[in-house]
C-alpha positions in Angstrom: 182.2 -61.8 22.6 183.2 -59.9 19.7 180.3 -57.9 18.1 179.2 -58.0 14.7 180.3 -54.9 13.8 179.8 -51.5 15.8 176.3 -50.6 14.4 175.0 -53.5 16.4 176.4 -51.4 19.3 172.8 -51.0 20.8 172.3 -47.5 19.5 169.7 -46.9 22.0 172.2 -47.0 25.1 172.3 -43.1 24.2 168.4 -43.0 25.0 169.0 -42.3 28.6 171.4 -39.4 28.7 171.1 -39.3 32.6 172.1 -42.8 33.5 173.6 -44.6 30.2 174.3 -48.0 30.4 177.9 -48.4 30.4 178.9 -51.3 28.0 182.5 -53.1 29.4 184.4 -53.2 26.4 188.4 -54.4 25.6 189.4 -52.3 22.6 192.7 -51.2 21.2 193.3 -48.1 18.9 196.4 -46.1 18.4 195.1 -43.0 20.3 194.1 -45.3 23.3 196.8 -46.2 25.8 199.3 -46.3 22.8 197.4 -48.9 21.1 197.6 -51.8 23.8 194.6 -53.6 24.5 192.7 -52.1 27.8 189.3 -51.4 29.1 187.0 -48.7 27.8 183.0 -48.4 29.4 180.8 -47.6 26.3 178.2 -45.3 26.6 176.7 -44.9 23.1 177.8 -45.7 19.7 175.5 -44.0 16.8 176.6 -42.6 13.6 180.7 -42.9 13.0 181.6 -42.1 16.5 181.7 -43.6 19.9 181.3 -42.6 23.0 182.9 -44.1 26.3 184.4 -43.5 29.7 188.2 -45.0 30.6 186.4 -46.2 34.1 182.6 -47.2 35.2 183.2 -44.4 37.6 184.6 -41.7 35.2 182.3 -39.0 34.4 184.9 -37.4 31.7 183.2 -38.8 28.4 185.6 -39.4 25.5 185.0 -40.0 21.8 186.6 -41.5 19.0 186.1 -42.6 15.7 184.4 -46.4 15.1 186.7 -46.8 12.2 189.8 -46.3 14.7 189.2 -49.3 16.1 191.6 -52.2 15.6 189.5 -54.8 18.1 186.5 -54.1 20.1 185.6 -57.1 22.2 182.4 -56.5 24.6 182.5 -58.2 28.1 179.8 -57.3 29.9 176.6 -55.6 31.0 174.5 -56.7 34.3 172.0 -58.0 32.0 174.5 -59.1 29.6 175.9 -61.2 32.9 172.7 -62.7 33.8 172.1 -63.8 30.2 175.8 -65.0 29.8 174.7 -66.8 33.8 171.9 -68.7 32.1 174.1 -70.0 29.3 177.0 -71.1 31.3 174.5 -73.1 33.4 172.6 -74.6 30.0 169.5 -73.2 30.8 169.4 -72.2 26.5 166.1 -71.0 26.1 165.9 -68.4 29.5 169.6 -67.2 27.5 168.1 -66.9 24.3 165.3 -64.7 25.3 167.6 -62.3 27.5 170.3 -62.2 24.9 167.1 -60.9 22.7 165.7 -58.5 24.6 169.0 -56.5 25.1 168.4 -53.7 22.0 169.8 -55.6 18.9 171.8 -58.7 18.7 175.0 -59.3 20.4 176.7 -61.7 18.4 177.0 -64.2 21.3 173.9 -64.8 20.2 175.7 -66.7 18.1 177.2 -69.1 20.6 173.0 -69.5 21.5 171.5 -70.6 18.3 174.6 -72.4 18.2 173.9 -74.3 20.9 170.1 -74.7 20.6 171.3 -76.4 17.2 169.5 -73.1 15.3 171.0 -73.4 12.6 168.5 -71.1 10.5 169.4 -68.5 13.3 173.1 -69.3 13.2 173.1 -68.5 9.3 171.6 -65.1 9.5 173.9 -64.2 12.6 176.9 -64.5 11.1 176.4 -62.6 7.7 176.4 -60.1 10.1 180.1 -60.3 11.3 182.6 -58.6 8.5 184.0 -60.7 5.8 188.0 -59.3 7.2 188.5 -61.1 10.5 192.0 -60.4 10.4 191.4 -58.9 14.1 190.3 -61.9 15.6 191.7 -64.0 17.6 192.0 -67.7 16.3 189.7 -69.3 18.6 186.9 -66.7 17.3 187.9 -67.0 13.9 187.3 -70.6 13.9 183.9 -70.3 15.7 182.7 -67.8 12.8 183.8 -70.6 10.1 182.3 -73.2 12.1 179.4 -71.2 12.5 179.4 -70.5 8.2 179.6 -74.5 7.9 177.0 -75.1 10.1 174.9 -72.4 8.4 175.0 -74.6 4.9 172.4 -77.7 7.1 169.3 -75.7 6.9 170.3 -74.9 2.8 171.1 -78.7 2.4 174.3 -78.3 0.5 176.3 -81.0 1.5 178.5 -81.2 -1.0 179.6 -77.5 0.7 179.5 -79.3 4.5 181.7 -82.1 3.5 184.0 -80.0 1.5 184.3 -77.2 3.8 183.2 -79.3 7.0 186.3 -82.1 6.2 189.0 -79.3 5.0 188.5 -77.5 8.7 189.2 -80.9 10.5 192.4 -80.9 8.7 193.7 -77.7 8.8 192.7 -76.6 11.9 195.1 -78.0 14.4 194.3 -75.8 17.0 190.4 -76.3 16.9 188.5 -77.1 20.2 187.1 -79.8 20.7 183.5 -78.4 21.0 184.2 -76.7 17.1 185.7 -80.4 15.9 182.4 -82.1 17.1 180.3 -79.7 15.3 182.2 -80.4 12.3 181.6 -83.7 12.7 177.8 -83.6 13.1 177.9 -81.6 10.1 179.5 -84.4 8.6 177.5 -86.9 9.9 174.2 -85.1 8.5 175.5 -85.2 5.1 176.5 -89.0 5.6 172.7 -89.4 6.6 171.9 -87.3 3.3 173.8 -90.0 1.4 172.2 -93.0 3.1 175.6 -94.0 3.8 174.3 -95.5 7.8 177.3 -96.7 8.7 179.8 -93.8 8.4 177.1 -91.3 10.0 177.1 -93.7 12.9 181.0 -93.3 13.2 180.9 -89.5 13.1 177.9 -89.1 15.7 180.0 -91.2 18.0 183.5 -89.2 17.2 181.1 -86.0 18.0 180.1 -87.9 21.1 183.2 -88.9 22.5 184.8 -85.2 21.5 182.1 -83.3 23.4 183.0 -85.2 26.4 179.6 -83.8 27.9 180.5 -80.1 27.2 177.2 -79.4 24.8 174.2 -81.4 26.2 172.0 -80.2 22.6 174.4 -81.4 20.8 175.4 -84.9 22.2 171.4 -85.7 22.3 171.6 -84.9 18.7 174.4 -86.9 18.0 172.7 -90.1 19.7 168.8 -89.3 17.9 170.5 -88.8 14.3 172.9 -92.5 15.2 169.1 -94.2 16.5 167.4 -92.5 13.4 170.6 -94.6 11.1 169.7 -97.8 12.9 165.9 -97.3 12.0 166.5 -97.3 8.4 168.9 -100.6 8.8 167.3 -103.8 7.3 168.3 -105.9 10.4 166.4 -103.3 12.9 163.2 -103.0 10.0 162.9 -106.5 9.7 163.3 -106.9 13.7 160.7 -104.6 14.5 158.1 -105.7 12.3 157.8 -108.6 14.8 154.4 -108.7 16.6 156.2 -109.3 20.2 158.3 -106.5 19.6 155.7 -104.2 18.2 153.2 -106.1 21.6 156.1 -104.6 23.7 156.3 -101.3 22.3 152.4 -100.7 23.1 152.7 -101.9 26.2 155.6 -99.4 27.2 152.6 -96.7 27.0 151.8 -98.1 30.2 154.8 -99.6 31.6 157.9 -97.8 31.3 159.3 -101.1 32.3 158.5 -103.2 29.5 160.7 -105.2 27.6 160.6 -107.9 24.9 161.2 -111.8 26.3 164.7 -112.9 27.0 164.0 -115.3 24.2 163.7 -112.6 21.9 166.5 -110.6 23.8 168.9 -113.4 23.1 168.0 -113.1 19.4 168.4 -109.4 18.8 170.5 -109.0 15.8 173.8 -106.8 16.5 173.0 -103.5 15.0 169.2 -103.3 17.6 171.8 -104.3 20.2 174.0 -101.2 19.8 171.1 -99.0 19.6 169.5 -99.9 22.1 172.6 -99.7 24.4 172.9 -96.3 22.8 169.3 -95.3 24.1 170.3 -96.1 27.5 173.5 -94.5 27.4 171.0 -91.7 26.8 168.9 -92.1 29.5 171.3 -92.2 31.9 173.6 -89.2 30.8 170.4 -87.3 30.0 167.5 -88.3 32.2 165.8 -85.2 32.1 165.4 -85.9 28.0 163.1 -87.9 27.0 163.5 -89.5 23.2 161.1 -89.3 21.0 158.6 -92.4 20.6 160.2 -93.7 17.4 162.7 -95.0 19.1 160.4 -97.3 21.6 161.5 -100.1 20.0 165.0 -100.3 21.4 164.5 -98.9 24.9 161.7 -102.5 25.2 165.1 -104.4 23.6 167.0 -103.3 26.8 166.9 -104.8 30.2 168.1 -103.1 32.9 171.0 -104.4 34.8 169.0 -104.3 38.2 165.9 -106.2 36.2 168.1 -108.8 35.7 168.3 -111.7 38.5 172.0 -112.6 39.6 172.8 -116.2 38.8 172.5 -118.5 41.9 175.4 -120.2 43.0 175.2 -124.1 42.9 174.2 -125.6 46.6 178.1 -126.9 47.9 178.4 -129.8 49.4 178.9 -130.0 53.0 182.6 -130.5 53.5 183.8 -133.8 54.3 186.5 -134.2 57.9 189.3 -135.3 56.4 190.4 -138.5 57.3 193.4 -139.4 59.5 196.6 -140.9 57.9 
């Protein structure tokens, strides 16, 4: 991941002059290999200079100015791997806390709080990366603006998503589908915003169907903000106010199992019948999350498949010898 900017190099590497940790980095400056990209093994970097090693084995030190730098991309440290290990495996939390407790901030920290949907965190990261990203590569350019739109949620300006959220889905052809899903949560917040139920649903399901299972924080998100649209729905209001609904509901405290009668099954209007086949989608892509107990009401106006009895065939007549001509 590329750092924020070399003074979040962990200046305390340099702390253990004996043994420093050696930081894998890919750089490229014009006094290093000619300027082609290649491998460098940092071993501090305070003040204006750093210092490395052209191999993890080398013990011939080398320096050169920060400012020489065209691109500085940092790969690895063993306890960069294991926290890179956790995150790869969606264990967010355990990756968060060893991505802090490396000295300083690595700005895949940024990929974190981007994934833990931190989007407090997410704004204060990237101030930290510099305003010229000419040096980056488009893929990291376009996280860093993705990460800047998805910064503006926790300051509520929507007008900014939806301007800047809406002129990224058009421009940028080349955007993953992971950063085109973002931008369409984004989107789909500010449609919430706007009471406008219907269009957040449609972008909470784009998001879903782009993340194709690739973000699990985010495509729980997507189906809590599309059940939290159907709550405010007049249909779903008026359906839940009914006492055999609101019997089941109570009853689920007790039995996971419970369910409204077929008769009231048969009479759920269409939008509590999306939802609630949207909480079970949810349950069965996500068993191990458990939705909050708002949303009750449509996991009692869902009945299992397997709950359901298979019609019985009608009893056949015995079959009649056919008679000789």
């Amino acid at each position: 991941m590329v750092l924020a900017g070399l003074s979040s190099l962990v200046p305390s590497m340099a702390q253990n002059a004996q043994n420093p940790q050696r930081l894998r980095a890919r750089v490229a400056a014009p006094t290093i290999k000619n300027g082609r990209p290649t491998d460098i093994y940092i071993l501090s970097a305070n003040g204006p200079t750093v210092q490395f090693v052209e191999s993890r084995e080398s013990q011939e030190v080398l320096q050169q100015m920060a400012s020489a730098f065209k691109t500085l991309y940092i790969f690895e440290t063993d306890d960069f791997v294991d926290a890179k290990v956790a995150m790869e495996n969606r264990k967010y939390q355990e990756a968060r806390n060893k991505f802090h407790a490396l000295v300083n901030k690595y700005a895949s920290t940024l990929s974190i709080k981007d994934s833990m949907m931190d989007w407090a965190g997410v704004k204060g990261l990237a101030a930290k990366f510099p305003v010229r990203g000419a040096n980056l590569s488009p893929s990291v350019q376009n996280d860093l603006e993705v990460a800047k739109i998805m910064a503006l949620i926790p300051d509520k300006d929507w007008n900014g998503v939806k301007s800047r959220a809406g002129s990224f889905l058009a421009t940028k052809k080349n955007a993953t589908r992971l950063q085109q899903a973002r931008m369409k949560y984004a989107l789909g917040a500010a449609a919430m915003v706007a009471q406008d139920w219907n269009k957040a649903l449609d972008y909470f399901a784009e998001a879903l169907v782009l993340l194709h299972g690739s973000d699990e924080e985010l495509a729980s998100a997507c189906v809590a903000r599309s059940l939290d649209a159907y709550l405010r729905m007049p249909d779903v209001v008026k359906f839940f106010e009914n006492p055999v609904v609101s019997s089941a509901v109570e009853s689920r405290k007790n039995n996971p199992e419970a369910v409204i009668p077929d008769s009231r099954l048969k009479s759920r209007p269409a939008p509590v019948k999306e939802a609630a086949a949207l909480y079970r989608l949810h349950e069965l892509m996500f068993p191990d999350r458990k939705l909050p107990a708002k949303y009750d009401g449509f996991a009692v106006s869902y009945k299992h498949p397997a709950a359901v009895a298979p019609a019985k065939a009608p009893d056949q007549a015995p079959a009649q010898p056919q008679k000789k001509q």
